[in-house]
C-alpha positions as a Markdown table, in Angstrom:
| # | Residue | x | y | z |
|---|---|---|---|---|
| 1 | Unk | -18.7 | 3.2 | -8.4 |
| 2 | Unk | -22.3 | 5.1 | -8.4 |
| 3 | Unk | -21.9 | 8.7 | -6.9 |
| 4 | Unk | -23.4 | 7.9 | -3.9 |
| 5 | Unk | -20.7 | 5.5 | -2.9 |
| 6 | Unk | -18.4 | 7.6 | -3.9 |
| 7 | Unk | -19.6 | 10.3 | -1.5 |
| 8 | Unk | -19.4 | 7.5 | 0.9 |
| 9 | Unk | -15.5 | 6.8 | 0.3 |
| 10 | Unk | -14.9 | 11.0 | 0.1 |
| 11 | Unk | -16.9 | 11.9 | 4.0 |
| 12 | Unk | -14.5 | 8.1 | 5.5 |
| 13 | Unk | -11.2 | 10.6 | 3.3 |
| 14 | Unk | -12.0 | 13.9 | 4.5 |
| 15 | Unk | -13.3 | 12.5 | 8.1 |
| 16 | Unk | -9.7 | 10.6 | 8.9 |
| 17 | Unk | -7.5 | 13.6 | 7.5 |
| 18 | Unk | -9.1 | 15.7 | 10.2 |
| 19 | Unk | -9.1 | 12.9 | 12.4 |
| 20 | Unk | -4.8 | 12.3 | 11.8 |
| 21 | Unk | -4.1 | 16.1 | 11.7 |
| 22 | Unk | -5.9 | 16.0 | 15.2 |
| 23 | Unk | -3.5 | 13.5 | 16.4 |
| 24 | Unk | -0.4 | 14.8 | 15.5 |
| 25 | Unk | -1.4 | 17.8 | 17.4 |
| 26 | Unk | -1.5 | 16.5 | 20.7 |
| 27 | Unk | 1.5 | 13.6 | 19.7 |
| 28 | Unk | 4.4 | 15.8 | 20.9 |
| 29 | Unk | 3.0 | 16.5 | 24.2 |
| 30 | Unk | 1.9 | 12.6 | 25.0 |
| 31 | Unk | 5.2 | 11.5 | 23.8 |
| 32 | Unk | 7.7 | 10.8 | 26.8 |
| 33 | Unk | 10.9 | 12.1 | 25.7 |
| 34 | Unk | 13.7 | 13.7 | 26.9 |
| 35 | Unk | 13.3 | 17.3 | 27.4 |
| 36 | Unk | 16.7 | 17.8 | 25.8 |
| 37 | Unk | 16.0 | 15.9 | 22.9 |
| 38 | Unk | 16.2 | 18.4 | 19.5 |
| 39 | Unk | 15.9 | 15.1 | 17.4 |
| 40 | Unk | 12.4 | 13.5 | 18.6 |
| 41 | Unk | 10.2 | 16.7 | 17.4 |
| 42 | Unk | 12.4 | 17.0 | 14.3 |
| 43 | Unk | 11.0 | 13.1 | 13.9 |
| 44 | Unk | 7.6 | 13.7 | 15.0 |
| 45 | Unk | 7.6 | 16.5 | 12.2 |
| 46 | Unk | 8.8 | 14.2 | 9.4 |
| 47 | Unk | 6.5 | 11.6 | 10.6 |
| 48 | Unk | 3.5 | 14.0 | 10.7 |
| 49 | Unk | 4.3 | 15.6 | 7.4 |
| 50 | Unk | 4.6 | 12.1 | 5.8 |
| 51 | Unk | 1.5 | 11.1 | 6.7 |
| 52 | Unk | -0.8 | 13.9 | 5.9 |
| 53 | Unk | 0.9 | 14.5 | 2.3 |
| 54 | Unk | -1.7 | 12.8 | 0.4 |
| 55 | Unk | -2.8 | 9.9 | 0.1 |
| 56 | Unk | -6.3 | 8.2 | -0.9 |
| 57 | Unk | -7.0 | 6.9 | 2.7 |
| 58 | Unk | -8.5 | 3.6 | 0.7 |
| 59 | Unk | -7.4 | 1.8 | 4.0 |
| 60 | Unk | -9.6 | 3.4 | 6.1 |
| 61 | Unk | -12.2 | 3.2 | 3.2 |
| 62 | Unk | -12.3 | -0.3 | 3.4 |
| 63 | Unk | -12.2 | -0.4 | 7.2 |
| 64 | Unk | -15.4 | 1.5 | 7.6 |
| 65 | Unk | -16.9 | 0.0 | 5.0 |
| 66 | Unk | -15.8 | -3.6 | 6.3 |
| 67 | Unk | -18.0 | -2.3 | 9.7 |
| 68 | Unk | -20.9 | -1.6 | 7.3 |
| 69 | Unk | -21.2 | -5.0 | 6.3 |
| 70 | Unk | -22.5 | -6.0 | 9.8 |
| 71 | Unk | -24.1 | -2.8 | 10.8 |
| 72 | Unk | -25.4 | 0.5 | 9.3 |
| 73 | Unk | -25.0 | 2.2 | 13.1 |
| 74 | Unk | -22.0 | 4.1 | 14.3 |
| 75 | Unk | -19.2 | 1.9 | 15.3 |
| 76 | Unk | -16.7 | 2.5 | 18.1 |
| 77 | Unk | -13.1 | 1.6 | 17.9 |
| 78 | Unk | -13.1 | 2.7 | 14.1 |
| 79 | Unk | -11.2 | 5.9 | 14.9 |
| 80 | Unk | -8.1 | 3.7 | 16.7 |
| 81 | Unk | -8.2 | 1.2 | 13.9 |
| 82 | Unk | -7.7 | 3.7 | 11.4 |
| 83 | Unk | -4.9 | 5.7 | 12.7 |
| 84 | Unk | -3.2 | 2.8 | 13.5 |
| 85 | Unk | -3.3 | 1.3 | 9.5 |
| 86 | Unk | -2.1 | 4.5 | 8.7 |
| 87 | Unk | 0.5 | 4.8 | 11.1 |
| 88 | Unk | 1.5 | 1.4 | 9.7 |
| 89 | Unk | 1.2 | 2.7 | 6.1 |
| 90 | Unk | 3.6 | 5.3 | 7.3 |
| 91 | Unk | 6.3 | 2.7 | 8.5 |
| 92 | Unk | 6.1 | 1.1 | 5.2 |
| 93 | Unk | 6.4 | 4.7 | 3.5 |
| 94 | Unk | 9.6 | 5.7 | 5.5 |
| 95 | Unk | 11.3 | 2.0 | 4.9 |
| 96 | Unk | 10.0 | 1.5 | 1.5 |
| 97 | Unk | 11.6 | 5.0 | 0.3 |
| 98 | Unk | 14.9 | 4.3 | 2.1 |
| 99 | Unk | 14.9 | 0.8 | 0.3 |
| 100 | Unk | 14.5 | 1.7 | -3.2 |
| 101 | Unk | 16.7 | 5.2 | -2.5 |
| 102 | Unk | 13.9 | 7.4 | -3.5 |
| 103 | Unk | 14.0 | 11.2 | -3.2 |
| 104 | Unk | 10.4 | 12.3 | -3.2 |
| 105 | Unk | 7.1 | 11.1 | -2.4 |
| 106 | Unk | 3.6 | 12.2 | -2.7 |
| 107 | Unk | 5.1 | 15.4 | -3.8 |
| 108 | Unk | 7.7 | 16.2 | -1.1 |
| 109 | Unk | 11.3 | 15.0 | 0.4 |
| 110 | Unk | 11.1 | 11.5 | 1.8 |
| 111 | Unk | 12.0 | 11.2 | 5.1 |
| 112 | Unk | 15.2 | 9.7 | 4.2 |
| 113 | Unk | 16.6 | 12.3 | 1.7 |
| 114 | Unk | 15.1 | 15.1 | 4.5 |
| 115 | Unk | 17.4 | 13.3 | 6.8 |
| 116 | Unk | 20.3 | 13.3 | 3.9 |
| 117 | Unk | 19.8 | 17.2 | 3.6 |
| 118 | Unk | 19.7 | 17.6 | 7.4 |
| 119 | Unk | 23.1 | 15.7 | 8.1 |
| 120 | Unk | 25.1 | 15.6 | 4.4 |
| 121 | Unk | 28.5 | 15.4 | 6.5 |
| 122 | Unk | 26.9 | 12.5 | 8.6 |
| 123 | Unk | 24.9 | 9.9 | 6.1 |
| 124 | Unk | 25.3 | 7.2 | 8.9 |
| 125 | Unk | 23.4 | 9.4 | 11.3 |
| 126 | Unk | 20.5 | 9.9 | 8.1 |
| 127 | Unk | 20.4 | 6.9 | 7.8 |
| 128 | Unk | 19.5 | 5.2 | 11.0 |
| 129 | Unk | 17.7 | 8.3 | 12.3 |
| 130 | Unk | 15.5 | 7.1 | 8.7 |
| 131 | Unk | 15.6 | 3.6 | 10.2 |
| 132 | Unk | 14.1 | 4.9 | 13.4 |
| 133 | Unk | 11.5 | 7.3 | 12.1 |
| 134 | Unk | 10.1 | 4.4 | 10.6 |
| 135 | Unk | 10.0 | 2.3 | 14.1 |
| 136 | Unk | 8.5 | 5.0 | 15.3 |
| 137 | Unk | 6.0 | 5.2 | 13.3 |
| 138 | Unk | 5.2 | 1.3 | 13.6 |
| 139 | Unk | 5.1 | 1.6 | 17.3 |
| 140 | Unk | 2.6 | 4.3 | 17.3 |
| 141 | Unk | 0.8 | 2.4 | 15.3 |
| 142 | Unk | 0.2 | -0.3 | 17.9 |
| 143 | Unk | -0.2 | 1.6 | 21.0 |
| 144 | Unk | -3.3 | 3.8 | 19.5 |
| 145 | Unk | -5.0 | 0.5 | 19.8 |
| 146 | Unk | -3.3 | -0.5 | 23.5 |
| 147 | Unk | -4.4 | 2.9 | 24.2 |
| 148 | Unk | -8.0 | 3.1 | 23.1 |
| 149 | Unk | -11.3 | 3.3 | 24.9 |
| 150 | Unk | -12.3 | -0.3 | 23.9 |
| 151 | Unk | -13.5 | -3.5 | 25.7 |
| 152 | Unk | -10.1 | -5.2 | 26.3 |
| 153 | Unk | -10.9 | -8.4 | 24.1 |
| 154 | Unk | -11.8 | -6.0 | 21.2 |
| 155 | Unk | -8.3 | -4.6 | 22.2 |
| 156 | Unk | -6.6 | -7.2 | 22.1 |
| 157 | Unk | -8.0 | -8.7 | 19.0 |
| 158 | Unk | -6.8 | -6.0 | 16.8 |
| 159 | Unk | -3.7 | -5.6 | 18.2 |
| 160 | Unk | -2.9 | -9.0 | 17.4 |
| 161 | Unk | -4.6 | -7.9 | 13.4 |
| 162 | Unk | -2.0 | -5.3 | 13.5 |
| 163 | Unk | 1.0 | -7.3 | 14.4 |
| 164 | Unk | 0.5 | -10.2 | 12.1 |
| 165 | Unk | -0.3 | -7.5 | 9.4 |
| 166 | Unk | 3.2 | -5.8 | 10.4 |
| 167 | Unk | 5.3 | -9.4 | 10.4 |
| 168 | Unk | 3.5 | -9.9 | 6.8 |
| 169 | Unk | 4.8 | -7.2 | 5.4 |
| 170 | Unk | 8.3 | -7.3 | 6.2 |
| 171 | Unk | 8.3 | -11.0 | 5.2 |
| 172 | Unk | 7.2 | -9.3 | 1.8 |
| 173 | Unk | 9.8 | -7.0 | 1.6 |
| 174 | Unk | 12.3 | -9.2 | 2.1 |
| 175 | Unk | 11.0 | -11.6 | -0.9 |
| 176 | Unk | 10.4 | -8.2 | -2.8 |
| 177 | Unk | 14.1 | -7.9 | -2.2 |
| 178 | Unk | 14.7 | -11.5 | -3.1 |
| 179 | Unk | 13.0 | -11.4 | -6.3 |
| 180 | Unk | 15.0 | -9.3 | -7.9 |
| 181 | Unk | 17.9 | -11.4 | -7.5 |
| 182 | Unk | 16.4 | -14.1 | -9.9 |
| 183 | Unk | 16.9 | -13.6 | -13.6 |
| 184 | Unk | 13.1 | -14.6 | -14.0 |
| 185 | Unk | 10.4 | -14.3 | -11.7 |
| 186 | Unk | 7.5 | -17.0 | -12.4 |
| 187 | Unk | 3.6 | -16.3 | -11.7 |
| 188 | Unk | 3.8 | -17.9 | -7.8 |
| 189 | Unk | 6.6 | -15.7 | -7.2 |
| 190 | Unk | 4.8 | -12.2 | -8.0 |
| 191 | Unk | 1.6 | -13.1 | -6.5 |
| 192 | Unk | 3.2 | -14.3 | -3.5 |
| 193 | Unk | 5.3 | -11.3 | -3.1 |
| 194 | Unk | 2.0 | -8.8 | -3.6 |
| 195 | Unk | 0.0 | -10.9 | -1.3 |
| 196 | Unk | 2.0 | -10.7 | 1.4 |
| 197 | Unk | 4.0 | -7.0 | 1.0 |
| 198 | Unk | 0.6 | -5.3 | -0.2 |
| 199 | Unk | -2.7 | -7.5 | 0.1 |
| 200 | Unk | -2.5 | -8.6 | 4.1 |
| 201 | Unk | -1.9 | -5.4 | 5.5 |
| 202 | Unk | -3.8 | -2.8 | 2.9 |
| 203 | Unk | -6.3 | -5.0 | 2.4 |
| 204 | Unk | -7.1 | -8.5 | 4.6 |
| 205 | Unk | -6.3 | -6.2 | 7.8 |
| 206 | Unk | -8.7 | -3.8 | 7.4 |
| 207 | Unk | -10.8 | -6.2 | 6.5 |
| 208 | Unk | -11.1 | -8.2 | 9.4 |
| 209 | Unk | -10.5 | -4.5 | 11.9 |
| 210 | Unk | -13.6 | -3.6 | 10.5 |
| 211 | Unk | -15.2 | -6.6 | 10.6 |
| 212 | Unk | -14.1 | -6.9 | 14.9 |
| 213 | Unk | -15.0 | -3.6 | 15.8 |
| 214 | Unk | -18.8 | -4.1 | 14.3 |
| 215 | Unk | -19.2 | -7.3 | 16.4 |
| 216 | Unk | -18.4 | -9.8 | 13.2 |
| 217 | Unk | -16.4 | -12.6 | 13.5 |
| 218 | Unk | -13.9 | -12.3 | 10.9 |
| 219 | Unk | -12.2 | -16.1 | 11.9 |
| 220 | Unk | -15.1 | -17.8 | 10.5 |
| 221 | Unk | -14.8 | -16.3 | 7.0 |
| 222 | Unk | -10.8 | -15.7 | 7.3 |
| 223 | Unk | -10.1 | -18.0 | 4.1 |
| 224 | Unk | -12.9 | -15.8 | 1.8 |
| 225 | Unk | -11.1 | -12.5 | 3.3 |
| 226 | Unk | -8.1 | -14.4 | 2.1 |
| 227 | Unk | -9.1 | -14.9 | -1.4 |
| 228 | Unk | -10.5 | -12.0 | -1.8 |
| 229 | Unk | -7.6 | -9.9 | -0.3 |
| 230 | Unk | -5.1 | -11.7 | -2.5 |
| 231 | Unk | -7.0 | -11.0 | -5.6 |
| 232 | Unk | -7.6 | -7.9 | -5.0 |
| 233 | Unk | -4.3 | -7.1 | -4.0 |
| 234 | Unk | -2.7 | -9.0 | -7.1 |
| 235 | Unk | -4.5 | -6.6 | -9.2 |
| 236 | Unk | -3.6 | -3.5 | -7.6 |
| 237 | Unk | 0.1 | -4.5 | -8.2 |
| 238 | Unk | -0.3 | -5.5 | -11.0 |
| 239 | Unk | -2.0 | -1.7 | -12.4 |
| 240 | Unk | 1.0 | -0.3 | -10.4 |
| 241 | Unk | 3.5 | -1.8 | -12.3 |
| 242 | Unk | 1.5 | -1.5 | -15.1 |
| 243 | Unk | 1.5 | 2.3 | -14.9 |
| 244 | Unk | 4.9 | 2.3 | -14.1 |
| 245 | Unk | 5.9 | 1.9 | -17.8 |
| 246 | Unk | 2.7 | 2.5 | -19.5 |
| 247 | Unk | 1.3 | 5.4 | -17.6 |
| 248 | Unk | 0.9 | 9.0 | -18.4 |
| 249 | Unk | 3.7 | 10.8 | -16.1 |
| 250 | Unk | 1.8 | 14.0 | -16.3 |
| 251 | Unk | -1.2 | 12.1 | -14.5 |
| 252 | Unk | 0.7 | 10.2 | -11.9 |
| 253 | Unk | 3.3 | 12.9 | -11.1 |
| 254 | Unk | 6.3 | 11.2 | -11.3 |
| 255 | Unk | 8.4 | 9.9 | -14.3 |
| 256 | Unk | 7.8 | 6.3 | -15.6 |
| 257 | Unk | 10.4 | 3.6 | -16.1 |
| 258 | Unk | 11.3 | 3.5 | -12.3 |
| 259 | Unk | 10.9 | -0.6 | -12.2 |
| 260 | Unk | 13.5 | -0.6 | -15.4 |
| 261 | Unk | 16.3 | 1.5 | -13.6 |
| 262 | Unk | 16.0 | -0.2 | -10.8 |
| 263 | Unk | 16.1 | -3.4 | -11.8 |
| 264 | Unk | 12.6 | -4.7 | -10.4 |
| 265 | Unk | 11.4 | -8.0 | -11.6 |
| 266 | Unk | 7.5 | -6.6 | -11.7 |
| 267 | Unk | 4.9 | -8.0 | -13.5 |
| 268 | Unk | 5.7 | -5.9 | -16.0 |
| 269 | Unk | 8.7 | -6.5 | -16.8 |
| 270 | Unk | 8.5 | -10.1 | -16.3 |
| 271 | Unk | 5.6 | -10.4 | -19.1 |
| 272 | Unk | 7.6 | -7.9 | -21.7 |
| 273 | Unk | 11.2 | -10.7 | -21.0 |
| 274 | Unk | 9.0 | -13.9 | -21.8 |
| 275 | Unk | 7.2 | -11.9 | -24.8 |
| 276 | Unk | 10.5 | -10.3 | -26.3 |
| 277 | Unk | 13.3 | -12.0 | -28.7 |
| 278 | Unk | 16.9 | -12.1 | -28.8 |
| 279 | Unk | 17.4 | -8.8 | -30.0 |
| 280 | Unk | 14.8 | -7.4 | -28.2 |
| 281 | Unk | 15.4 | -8.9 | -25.4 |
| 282 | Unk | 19.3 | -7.1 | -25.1 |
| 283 | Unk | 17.7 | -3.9 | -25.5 |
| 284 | Unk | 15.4 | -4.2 | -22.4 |
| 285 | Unk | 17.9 | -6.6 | -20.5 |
| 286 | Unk | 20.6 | -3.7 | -21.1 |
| 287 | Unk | 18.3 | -1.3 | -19.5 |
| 288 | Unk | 17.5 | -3.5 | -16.9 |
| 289 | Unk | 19.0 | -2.2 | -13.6 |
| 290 | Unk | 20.4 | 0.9 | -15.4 |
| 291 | Unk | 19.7 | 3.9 | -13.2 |
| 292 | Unk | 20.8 | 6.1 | -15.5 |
| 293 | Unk | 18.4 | 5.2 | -18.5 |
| 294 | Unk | 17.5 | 8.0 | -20.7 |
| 295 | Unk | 13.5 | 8.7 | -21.0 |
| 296 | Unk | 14.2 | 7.6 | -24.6 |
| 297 | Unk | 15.3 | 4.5 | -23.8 |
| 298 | Unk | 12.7 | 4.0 | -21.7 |
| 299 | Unk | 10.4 | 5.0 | -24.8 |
| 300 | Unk | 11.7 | 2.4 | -26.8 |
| 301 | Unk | 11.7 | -0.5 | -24.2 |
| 302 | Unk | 7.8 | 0.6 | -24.0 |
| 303 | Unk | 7.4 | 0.9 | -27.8 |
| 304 | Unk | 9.1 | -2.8 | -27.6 |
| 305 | Unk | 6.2 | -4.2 | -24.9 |
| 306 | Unk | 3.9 | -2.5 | -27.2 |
| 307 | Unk | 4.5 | -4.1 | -30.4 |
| 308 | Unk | 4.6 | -6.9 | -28.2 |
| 309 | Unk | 1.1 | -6.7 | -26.8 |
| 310 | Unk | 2.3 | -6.9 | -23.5 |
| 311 | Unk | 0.1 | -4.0 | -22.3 |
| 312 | Unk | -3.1 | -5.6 | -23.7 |
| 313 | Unk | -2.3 | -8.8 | -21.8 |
| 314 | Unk | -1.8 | -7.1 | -18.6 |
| 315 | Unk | -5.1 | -5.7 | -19.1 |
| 316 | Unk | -6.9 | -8.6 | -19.7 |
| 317 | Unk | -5.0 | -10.7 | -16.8 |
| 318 | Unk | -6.0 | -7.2 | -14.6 |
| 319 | Unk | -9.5 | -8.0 | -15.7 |
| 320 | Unk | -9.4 | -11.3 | -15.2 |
| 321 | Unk | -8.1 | -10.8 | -11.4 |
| 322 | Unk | -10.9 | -8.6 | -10.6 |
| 323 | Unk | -14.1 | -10.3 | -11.7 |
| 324 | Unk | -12.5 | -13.6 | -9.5 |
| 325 | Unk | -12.6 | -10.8 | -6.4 |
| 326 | Unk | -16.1 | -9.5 | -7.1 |
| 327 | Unk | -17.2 | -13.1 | -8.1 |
| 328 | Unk | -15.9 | -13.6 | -4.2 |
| 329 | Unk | -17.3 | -10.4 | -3.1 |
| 330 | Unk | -20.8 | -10.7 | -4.2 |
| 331 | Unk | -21.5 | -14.5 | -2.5 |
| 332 | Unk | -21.3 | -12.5 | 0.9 |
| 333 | Unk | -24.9 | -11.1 | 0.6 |
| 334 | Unk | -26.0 | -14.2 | 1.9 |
| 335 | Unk | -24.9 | -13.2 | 5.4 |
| 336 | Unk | -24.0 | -9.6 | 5.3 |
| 337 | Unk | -25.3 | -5.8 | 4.3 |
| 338 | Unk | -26.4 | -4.7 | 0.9 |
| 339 | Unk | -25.1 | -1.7 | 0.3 |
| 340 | Unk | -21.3 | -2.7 | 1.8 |
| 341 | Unk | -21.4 | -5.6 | 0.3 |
| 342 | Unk | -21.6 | -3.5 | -3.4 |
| 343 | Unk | -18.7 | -1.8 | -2.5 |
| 344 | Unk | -16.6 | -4.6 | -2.2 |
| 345 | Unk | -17.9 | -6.4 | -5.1 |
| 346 | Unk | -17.2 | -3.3 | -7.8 |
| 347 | Unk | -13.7 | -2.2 | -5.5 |
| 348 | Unk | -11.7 | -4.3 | -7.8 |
| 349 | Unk | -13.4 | -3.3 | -11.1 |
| 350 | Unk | -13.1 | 0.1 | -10.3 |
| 351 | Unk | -9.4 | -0.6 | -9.5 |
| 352 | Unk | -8.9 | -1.7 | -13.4 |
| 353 | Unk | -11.3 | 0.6 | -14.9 |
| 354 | Unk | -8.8 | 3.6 | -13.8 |
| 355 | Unk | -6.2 | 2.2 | -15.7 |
| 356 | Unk | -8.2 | 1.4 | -19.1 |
């Protein structure tokens, strides 16, 4: 990424944050609730503190710069599209962190363990009110669009970008869930379930937003938005789980290993089991699923992927992922902008670079 682009990608960051603070401040008061209700702004609050914790806003990076493709001119609807991913990021946060029983996120409580601390006589009540902070949040996300000073066809279109994007992502989390009860998980499986928990709503749906709110028509590329979604999204899990064992935990903020306690079939884990032998194989196998694996056994399962040369394999397969997406990326200038069309072409080497 040359400096000026990434001045691009820091103005869309610090525009939105102001932009999301803005609408949390007026949420409360165009929310119809009961006036009773000592629950709702306790919700709203979780919600909103969620959502502005961080966060690289590469959603709305790639919304805006899916809009520059067509034109360099301001676009309208861009604002609605972008709280709305967001909002829909937030769902995702609330349910994923309840899923996988995780205390903190982006440097603070998760919703569901504020809930836990709110109500530790009444876990029932933490957890659904979790549950429905999360609905919430997904609701909101699709009536900032209903609600937005749009032609109604433009309306219409991205609600329906929204709600496909939302259905694609549970589907993923329920094979995510799936996975995990396999003793193996094979190639199709893993890109199947980053495609559609990750790729088609962080990546494909801001894609084609973008693409409707500058006058494009994203059906008549939809397969090449696809391809290069998948891809792109394929690698971005894959550098997840790659940095989930091999990362520096000082740098990421948050101790490695998670995948191994819990018991998550990731890419990573799935290339160390079909690299490993027997005796190697009931030392990571043991640790497997164990959530209450030491840091040192964690150590050795890496040292073990490491001899390996599982890390070094990722890499290369990370590599290999990316260069197919900016292969994808670059045929575009045929038909569309330049300088947009440069972002999306080095996005996904930029994506691996960070992790080697």
């Amino acid at each position: 990424m040359t400096e000026r682009v990434l001045d691009r990608v820091a103005g869309h960051e610090h525009r939105f944050n102001t932009l999301f603070q803005e609408y949390f401040d007026t949420l409360s008061a165009e929310l119809d609730a009961p006036s009773f209700s000592r629950f709702t702004p306790e919700c709203l609050r979780l919600l909103r503190d969620l959502s502005l914790r961080g966060g690289k806003r590469m959603r709305v990076v790639l919304l805006h710069e899916a809009a520059g493709l067509v034109t360099a001119e301001p676009v309208e609807g861009l604002d609605a599209a972008a709280l709305s991913i967001e909002l829909l990021q937030t769902h995702g946060l609330v349910h994923d962190d309840l899923i996988d029983d995780s205390p903190t996120r982006r440097g603070g409580p998760t919703t569901y363990y504020a809930y836990r601390e709110r109500f530790p006589d009444h876990p029932q009540a933490a957890l659904g009110l979790t549950v429905l902070a999360g609905d919430l949040a997904l609701a909101l996300s699709l009536r900032v669009l209903l609600e937005a000073d749009i032609p109604v066809a433009l309306r219409q279109a991205m609600v329906e970008v929204q709600t496909r994007a939302a259905a694609d992502t549970f589907v993923g989390q329920i094979v995510d869930l799936e996975r995990d009860f396999s003793a193996t998980a094979d190639e199709e499986v893993l890109h199947g379930v980053a495609d559609y928990k990750s790729a088609r709503y962080s990546i494909l749906a801001p894609l084609r937003l973008g693409l409707l709110a500058a006058g494009g028509q994203p059906a008549l590329v939809d397969d090449e938005l696809r391809a290069y979604a998948r891809l792109v999204g394929i690698c971005g899990q894959m550098r997840d789980d790659y940095l989930d064992l091999f990362g520096d935990e000082n740098t990421m903020g948050k101790p490695t290993g998670t995948d191994i306690r819990d018991g998550r079939h990731s890419y990573t884990v799935s290339a160390l089991l079909s690299a490993v032998s027997d005796p190697e194989r009931a030392v990571v196998e043991a640790a497997l699923g164990d959530p209450s694996c030491t840091p040192e056994t964690v150590a050795a399962v890496r040292t073990i992927a490491e001899d390996r040369g599982v890390p070094a394999r990722m890499r290369t397969d990370m590599r290999r992922y990316a260069e197919q997406a900016s292969t994808l990326a670059a045929d575009w200038r045929q038909r569309w902008r330049e300088e947009a069309v440069t972002f999306f072409e080095h996005l996904p080497l930029w994506s691996v670079d960070r992790v080697v």
